[in-house]
PDB file as gemmi writes it, atoms N, CA and C in Angstrom:
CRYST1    1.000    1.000    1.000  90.00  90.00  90.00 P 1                      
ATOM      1  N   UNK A   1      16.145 -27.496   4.863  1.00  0.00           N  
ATOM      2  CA  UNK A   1      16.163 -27.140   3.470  1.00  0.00           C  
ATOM      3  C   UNK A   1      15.640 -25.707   3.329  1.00  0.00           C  
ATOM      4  N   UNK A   2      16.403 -24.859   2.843  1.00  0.00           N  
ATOM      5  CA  UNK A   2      15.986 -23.148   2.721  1.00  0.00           C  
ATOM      6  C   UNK A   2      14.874 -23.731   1.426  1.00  0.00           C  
ATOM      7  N   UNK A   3      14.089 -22.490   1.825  1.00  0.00           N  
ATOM      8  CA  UNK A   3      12.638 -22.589   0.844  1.00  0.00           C  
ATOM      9  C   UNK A   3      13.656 -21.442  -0.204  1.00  0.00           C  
ATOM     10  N   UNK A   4      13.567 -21.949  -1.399  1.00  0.00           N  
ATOM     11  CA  UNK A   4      14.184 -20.921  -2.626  1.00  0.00           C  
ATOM     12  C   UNK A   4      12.717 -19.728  -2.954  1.00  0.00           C  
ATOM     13  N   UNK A   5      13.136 -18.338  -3.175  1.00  0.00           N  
ATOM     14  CA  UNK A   5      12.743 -17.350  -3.282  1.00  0.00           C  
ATOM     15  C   UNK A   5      12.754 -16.597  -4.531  1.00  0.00           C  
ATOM     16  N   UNK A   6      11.393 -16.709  -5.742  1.00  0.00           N  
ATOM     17  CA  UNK A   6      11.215 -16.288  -6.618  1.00  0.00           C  
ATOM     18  C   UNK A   6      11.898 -14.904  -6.864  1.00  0.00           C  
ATOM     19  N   UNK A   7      13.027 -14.586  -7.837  1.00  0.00           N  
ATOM     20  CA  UNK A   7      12.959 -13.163  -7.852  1.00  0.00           C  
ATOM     21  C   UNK A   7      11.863 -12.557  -8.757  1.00  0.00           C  
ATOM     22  N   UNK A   8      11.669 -11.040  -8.204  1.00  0.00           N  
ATOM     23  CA  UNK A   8      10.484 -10.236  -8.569  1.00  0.00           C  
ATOM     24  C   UNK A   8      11.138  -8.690  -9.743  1.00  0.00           C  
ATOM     25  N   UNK A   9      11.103  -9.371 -10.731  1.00  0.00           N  
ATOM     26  CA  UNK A   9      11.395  -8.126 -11.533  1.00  0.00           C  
ATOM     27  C   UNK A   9      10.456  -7.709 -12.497  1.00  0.00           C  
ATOM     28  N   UNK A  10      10.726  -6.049 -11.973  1.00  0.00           N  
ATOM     29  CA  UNK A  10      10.036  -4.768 -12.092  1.00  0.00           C  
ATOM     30  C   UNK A  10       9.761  -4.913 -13.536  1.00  0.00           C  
ATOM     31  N   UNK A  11       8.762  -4.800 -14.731  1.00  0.00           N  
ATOM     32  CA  UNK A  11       8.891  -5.134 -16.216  1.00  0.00           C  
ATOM     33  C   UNK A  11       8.125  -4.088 -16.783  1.00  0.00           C  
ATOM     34  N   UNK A  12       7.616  -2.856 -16.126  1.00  0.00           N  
ATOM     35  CA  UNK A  12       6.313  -2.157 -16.851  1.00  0.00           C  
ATOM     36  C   UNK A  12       5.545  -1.345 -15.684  1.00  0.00           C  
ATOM     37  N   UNK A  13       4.934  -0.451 -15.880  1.00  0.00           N  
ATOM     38  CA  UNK A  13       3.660   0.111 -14.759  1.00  0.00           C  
ATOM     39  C   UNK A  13       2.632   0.401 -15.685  1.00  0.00           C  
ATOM     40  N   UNK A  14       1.486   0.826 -14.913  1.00  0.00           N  
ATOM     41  CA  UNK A  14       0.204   1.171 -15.304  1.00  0.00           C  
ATOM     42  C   UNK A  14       0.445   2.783 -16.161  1.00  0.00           C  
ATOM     43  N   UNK A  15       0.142   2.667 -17.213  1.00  0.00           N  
ATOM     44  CA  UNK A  15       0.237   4.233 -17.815  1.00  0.00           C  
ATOM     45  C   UNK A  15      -1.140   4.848 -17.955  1.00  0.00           C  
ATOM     46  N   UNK A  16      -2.181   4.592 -17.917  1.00  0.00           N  
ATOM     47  CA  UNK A  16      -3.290   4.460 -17.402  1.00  0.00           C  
ATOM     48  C   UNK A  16      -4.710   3.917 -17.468  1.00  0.00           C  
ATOM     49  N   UNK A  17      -5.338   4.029 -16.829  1.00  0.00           N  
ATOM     50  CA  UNK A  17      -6.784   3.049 -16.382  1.00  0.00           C  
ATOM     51  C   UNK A  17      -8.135   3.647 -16.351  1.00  0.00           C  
ATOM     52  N   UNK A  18      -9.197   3.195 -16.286  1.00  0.00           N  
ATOM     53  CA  UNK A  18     -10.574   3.355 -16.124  1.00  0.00           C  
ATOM     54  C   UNK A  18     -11.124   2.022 -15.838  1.00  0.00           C  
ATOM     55  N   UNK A  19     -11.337   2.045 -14.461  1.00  0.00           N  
ATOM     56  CA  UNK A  19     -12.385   1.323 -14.129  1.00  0.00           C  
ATOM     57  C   UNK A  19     -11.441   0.097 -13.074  1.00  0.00           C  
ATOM     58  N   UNK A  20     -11.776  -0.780 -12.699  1.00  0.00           N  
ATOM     59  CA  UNK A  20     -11.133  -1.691 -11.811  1.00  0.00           C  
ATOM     60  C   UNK A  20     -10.414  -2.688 -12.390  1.00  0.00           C  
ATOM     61  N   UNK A  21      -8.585  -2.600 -12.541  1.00  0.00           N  
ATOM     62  CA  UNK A  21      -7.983  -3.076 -12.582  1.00  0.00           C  
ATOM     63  C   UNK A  21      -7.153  -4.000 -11.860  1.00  0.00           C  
ATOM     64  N   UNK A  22      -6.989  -5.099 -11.250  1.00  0.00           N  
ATOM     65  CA  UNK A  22      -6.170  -6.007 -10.538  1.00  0.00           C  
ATOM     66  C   UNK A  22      -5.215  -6.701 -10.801  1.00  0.00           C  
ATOM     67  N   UNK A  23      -4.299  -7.008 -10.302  1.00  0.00           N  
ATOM     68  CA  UNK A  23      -2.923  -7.386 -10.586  1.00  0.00           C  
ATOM     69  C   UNK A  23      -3.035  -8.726  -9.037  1.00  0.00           C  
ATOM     70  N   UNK A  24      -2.398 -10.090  -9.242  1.00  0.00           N  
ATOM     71  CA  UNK A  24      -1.762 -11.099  -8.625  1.00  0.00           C  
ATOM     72  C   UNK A  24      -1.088 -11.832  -8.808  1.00  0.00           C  
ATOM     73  N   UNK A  25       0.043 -11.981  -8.339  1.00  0.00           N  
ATOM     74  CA  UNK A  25       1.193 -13.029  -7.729  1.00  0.00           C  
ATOM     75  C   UNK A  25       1.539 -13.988  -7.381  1.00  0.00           C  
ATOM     76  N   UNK A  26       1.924 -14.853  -7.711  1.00  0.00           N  
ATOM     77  CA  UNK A  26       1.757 -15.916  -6.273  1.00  0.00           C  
ATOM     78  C   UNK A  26       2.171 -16.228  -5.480  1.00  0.00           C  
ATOM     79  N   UNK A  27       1.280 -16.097  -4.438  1.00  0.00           N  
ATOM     80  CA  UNK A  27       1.256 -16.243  -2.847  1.00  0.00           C  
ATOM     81  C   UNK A  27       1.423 -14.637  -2.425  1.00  0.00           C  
ATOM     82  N   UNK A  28       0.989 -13.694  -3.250  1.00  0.00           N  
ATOM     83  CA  UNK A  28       0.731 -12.428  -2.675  1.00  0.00           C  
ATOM     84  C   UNK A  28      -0.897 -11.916  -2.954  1.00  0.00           C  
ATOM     85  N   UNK A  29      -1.342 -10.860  -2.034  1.00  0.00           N  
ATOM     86  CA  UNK A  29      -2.727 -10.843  -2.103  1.00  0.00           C  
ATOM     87  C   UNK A  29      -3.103 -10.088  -3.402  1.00  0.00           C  
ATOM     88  N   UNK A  30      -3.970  -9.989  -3.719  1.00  0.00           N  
ATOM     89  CA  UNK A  30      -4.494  -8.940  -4.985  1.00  0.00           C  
ATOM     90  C   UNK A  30      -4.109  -8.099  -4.938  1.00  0.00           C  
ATOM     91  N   UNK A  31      -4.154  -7.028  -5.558  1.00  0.00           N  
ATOM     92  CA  UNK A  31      -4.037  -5.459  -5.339  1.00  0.00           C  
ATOM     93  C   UNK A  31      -4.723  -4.889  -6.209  1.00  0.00           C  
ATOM     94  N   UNK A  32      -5.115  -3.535  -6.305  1.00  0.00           N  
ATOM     95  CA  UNK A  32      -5.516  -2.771  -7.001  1.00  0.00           C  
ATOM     96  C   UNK A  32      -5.052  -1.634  -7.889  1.00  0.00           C  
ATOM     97  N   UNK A  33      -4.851  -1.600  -8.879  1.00  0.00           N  
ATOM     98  CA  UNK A  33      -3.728  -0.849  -9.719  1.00  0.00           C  
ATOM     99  C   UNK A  33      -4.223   0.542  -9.720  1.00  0.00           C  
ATOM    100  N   UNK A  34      -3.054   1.133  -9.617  1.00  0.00           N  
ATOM    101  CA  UNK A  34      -3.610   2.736 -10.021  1.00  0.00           C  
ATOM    102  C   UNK A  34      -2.420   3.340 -11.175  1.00  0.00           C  
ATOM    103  N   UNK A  35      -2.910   4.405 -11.769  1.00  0.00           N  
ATOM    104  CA  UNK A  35      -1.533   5.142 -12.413  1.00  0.00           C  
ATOM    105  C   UNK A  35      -0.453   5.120 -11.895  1.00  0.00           C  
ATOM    106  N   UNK A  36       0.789   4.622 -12.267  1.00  0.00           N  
ATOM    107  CA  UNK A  36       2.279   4.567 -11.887  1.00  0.00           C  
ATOM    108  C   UNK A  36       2.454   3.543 -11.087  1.00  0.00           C  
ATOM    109  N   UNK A  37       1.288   2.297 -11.167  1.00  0.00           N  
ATOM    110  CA  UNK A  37       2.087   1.432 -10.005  1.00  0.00           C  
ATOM    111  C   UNK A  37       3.325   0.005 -11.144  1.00  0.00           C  
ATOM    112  N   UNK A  38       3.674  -0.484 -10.241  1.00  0.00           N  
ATOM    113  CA  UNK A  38       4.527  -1.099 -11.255  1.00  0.00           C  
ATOM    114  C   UNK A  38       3.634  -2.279 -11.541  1.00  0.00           C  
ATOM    115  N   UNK A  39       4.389  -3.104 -12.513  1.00  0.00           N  
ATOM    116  CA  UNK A  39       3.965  -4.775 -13.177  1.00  0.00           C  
ATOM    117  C   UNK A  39       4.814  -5.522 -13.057  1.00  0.00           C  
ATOM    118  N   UNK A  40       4.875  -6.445 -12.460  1.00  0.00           N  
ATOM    119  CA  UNK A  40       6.228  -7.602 -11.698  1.00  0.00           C  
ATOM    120  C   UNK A  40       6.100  -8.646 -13.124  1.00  0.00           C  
ATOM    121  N   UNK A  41       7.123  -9.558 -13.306  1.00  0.00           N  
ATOM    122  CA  UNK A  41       7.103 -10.445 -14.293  1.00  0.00           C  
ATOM    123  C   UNK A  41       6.430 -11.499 -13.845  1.00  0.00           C  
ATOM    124  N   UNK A  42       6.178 -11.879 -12.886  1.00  0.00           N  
ATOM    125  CA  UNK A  42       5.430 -12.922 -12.379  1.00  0.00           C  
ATOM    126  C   UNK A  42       3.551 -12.603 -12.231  1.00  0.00           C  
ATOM    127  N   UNK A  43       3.543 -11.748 -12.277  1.00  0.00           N  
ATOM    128  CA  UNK A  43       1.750 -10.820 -12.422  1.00  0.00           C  
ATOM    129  C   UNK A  43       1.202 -11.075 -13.448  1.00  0.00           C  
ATOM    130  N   UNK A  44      -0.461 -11.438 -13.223  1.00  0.00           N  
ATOM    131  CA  UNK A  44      -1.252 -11.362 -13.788  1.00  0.00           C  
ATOM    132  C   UNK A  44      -2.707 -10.158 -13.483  1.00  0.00           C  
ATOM    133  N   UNK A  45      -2.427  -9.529 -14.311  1.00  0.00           N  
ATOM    134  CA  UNK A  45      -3.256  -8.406 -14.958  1.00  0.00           C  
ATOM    135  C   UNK A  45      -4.873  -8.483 -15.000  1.00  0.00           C  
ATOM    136  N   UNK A  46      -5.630  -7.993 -14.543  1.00  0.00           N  
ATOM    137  CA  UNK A  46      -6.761  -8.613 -14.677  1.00  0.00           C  
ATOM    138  C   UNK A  46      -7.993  -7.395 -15.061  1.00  0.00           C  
ATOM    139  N   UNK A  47      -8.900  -7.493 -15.472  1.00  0.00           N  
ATOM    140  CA  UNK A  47     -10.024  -5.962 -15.944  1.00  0.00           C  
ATOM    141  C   UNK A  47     -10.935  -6.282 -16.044  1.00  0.00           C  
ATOM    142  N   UNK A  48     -12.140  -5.819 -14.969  1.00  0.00           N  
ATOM    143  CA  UNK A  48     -13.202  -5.910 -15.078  1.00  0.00           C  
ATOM    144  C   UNK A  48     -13.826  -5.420 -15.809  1.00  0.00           C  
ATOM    145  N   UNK A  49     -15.582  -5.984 -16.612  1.00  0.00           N  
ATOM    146  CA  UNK A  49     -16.286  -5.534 -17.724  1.00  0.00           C  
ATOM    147  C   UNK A  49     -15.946  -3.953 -17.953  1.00  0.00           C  
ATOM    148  N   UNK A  50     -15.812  -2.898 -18.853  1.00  0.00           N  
ATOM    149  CA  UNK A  50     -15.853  -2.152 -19.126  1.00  0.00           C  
ATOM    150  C   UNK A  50     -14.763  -0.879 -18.771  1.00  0.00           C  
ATOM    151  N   UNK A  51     -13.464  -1.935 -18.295  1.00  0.00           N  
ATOM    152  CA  UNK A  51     -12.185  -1.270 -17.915  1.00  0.00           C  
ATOM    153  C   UNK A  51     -11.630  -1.010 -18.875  1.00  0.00           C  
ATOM    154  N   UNK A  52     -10.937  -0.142 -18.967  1.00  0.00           N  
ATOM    155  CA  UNK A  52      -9.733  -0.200 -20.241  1.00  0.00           C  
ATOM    156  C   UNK A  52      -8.143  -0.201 -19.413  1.00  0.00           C  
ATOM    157  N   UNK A  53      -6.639  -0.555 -19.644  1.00  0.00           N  
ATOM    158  CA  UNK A  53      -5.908  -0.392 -19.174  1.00  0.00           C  
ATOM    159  C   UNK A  53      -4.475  -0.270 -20.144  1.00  0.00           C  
ATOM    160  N   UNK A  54      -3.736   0.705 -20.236  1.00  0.00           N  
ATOM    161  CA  UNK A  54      -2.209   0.786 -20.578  1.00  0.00           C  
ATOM    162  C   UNK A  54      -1.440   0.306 -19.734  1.00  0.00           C  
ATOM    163  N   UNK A  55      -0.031  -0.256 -20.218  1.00  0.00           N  
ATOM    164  CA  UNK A  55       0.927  -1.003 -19.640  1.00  0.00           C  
ATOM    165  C   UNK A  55       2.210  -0.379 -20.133  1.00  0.00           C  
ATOM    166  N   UNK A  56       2.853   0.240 -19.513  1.00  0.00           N  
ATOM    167  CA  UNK A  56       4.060   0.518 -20.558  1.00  0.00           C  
ATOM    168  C   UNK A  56       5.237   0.212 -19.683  1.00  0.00           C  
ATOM    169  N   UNK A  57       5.884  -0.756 -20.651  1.00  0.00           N  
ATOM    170  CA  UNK A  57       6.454  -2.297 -20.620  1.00  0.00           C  
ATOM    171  C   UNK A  57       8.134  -1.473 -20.463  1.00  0.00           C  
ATOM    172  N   UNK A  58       9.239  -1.640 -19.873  1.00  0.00           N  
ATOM    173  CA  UNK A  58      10.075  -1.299 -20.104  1.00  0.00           C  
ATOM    174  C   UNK A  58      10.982  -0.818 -21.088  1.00  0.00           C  
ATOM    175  N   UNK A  59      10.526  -1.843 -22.093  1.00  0.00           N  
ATOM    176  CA  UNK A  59      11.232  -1.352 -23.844  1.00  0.00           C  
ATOM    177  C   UNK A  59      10.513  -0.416 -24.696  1.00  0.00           C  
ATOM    178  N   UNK A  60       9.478   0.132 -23.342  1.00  0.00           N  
ATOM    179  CA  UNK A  60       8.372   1.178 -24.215  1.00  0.00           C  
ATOM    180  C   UNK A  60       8.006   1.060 -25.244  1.00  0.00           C  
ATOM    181  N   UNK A  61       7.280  -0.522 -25.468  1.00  0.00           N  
ATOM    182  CA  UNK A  61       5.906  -1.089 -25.684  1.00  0.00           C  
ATOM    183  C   UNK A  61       4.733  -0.786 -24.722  1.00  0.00           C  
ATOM    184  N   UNK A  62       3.642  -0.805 -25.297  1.00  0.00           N  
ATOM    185  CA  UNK A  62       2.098  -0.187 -25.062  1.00  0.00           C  
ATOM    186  C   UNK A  62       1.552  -1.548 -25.141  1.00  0.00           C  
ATOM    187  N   UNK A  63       0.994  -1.974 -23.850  1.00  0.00           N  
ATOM    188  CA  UNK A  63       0.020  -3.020 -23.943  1.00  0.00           C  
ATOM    189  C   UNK A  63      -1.044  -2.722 -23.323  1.00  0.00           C  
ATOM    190  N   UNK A  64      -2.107  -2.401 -24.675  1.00  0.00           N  
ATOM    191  CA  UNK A  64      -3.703  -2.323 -23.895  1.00  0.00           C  
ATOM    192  C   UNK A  64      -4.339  -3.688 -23.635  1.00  0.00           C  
ATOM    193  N   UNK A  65      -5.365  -3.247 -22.253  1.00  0.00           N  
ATOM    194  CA  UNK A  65      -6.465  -4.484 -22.286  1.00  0.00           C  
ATOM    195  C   UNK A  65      -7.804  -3.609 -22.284  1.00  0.00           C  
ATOM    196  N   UNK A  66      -8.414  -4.772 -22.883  1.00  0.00           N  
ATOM    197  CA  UNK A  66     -10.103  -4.171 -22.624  1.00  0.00           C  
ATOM    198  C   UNK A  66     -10.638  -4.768 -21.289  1.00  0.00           C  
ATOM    199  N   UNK A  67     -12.164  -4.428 -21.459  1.00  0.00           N  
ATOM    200  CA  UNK A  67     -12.472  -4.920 -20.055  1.00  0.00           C  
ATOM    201  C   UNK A  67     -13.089  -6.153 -20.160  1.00  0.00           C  
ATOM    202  N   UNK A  68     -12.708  -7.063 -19.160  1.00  0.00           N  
ATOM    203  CA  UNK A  68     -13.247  -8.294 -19.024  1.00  0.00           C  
ATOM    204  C   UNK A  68     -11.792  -9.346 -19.608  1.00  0.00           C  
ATOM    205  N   UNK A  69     -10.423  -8.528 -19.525  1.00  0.00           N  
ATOM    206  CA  UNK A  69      -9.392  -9.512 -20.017  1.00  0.00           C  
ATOM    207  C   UNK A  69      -8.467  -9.756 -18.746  1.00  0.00           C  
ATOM    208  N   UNK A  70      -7.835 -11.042 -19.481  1.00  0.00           N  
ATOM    209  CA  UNK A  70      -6.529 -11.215 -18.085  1.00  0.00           C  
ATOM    210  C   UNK A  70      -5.334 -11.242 -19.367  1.00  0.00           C  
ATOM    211  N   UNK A  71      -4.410 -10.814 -18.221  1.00  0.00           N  
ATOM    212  CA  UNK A  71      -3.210 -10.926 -19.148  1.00  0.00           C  
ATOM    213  C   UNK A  71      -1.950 -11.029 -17.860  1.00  0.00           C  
ATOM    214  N   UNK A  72      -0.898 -12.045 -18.714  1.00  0.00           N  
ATOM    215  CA  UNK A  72      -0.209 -13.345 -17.656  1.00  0.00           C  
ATOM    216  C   UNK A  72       1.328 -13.069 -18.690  1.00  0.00           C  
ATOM    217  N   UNK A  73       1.995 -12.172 -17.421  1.00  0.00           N  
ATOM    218  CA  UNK A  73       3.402 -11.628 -18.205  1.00  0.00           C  
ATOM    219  C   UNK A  73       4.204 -13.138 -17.571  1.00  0.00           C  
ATOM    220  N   UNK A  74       4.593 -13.938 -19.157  1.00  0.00           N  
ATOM    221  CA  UNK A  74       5.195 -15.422 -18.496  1.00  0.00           C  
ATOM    222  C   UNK A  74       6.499 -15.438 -18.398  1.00  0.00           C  
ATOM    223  N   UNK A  75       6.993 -14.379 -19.280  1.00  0.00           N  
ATOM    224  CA  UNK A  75       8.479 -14.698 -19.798  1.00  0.00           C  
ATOM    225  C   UNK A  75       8.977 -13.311 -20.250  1.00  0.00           C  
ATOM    226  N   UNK A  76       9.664 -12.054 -19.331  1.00  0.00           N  
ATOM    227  CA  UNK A  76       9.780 -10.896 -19.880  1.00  0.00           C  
ATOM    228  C   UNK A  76      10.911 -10.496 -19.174  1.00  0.00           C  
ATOM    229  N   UNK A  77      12.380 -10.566 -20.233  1.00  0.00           N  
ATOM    230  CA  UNK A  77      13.774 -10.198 -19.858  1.00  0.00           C  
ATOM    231  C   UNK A  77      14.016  -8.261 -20.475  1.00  0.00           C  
ATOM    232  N   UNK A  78      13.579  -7.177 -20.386  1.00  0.00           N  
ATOM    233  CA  UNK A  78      13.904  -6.428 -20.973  1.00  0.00           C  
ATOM    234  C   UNK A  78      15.675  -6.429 -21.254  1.00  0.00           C  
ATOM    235  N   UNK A  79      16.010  -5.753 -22.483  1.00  0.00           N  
ATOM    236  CA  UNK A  79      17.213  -5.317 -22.704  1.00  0.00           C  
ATOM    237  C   UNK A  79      17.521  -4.603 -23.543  1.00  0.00           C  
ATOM    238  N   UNK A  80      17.909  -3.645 -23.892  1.00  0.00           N  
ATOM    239  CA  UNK A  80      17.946  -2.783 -24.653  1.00  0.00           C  
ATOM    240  C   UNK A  80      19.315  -3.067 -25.665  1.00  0.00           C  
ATOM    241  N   UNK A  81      19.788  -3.860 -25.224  1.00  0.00           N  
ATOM    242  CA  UNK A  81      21.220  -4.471 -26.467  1.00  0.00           C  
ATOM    243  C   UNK A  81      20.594  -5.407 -27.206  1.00  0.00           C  
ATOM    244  N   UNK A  82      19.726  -6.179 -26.876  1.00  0.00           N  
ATOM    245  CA  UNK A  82      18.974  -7.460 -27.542  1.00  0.00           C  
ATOM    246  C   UNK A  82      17.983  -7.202 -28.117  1.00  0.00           C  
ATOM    247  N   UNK A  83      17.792  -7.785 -29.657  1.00  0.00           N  
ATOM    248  CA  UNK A  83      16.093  -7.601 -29.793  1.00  0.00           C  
ATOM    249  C   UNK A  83      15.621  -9.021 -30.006  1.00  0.00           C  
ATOM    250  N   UNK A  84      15.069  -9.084 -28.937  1.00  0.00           N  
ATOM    251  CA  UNK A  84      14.525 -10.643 -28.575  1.00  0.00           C  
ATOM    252  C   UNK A  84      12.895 -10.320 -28.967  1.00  0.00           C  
ATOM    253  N   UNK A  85      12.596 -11.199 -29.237  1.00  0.00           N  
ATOM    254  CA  UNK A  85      10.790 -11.553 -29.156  1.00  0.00           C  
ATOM    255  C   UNK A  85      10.708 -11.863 -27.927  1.00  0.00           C  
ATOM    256  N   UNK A  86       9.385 -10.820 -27.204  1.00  0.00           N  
ATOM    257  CA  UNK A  86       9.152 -11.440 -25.308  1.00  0.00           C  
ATOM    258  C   UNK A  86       7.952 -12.130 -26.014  1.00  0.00           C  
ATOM    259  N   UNK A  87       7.898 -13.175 -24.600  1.00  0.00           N  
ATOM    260  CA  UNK A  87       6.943 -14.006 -24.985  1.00  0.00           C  
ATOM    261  C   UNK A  87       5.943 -13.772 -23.576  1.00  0.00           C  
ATOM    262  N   UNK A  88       4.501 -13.223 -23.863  1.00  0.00           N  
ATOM    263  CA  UNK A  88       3.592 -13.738 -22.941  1.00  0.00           C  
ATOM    264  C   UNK A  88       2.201 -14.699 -22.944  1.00  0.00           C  
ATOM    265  N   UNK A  89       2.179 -14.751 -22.041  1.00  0.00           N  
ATOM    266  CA  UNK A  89       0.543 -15.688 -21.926  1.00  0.00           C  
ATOM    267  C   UNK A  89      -0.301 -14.808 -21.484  1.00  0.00           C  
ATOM    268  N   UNK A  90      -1.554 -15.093 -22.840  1.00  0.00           N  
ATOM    269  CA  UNK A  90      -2.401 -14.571 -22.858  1.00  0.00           C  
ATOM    270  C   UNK A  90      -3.854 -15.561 -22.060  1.00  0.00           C  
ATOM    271  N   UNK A  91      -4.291 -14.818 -21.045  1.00  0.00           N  
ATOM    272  CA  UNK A  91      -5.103 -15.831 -20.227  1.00  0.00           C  
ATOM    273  C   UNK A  91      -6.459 -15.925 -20.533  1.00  0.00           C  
ATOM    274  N   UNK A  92      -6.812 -14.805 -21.234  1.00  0.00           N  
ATOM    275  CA  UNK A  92      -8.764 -14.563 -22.056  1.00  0.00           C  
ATOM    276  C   UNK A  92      -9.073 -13.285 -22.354  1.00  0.00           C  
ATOM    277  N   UNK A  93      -9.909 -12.674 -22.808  1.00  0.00           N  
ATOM    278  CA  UNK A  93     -10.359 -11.847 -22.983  1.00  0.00           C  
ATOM    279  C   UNK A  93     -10.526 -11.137 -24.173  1.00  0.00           C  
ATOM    280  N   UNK A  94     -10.215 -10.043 -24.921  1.00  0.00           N  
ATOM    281  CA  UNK A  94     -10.436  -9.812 -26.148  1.00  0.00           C  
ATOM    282  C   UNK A  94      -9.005  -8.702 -26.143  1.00  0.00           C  
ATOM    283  N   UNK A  95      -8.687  -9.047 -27.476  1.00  0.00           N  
ATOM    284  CA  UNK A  95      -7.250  -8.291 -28.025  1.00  0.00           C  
ATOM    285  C   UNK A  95      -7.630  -7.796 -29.414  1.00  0.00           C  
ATOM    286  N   UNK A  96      -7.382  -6.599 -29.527  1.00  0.00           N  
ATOM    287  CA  UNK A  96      -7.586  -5.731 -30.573  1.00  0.00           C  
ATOM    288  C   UNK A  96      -6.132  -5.088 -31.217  1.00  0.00           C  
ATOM    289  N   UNK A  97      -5.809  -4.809 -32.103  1.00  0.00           N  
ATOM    290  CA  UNK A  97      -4.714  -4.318 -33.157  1.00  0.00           C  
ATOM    291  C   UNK A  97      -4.936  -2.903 -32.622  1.00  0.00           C  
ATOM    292  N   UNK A  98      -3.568  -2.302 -32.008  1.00  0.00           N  
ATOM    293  CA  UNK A  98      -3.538  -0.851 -32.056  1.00  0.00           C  
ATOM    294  C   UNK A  98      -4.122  -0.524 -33.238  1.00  0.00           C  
ATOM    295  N   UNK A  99      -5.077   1.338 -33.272  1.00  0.00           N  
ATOM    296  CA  UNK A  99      -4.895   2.307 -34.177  1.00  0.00           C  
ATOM    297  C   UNK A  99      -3.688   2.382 -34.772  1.00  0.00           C  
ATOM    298  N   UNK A 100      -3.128   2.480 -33.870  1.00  0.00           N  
ATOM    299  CA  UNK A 100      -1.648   3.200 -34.353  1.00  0.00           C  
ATOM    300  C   UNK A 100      -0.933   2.708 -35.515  1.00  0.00           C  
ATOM    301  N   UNK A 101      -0.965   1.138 -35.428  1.00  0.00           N  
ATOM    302  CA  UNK A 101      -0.555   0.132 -36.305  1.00  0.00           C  
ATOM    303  C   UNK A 101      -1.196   0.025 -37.431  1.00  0.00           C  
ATOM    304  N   UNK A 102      -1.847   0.451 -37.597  1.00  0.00           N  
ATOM    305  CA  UNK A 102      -2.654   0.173 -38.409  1.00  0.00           C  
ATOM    306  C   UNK A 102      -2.986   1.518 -39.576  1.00  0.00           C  
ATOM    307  N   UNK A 103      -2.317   2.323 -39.578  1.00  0.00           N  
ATOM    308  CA  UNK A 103      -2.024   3.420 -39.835  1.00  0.00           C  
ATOM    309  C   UNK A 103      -0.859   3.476 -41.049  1.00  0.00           C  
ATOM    310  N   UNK A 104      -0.558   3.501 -41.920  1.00  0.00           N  
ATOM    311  CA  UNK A 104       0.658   3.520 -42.916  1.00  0.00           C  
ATOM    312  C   UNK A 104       1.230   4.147 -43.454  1.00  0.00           C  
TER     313      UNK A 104                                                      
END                                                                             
């Protein structure tokens, strides 16, 4: 019986960071994020106390985390013909309303 093989698509990279950010897979080891690395759809995001981190998501959406959050990309098809609602799982931590948004 062939073992079936998750595909791994590319959804976002790090736009940038402060402080220790981690990213895991499953059944791949941790890693450590730096500016420009990518974000797989199967990754979970992770930030230690007093990290901050940008994500910029293929449809060039901005997803910040603070420090001490996880964040669990569950379900992310980019497309630029579709405007779908992506859906992710949010795993803990604290979520704040862009500035930006908030702005009128």
């Amino acid at each position: 019986m062939a073992q079936q093989q998750l595909e791994t698509v590319t959804v976002g990279s790090v736009l940038s960071k402060r402080g220790k950010v981690t990213a895991t897979r499953s059944g791949q080891s941790m890693r450590i994020l730096k500016r420009g690395d990518a974000i797989y759809s199967d990754d979970t995001v992770n930030t230690v106390r007093g990290a901050t981190l940008q994500l910029r998501m293929l449809d060039r959406n901005i997803v910040m985390l603070r420090g001490g959050s996880s964040f669990k990309v569950g379900q992310y098809k980019p497309d630029a013909q579709v405007a779908e609602v992506k859906r992710f799982d949010y795993a803990g931590g604290e979520l704040r309303p862009s500035r930006k948004s908030l702005a009128f």
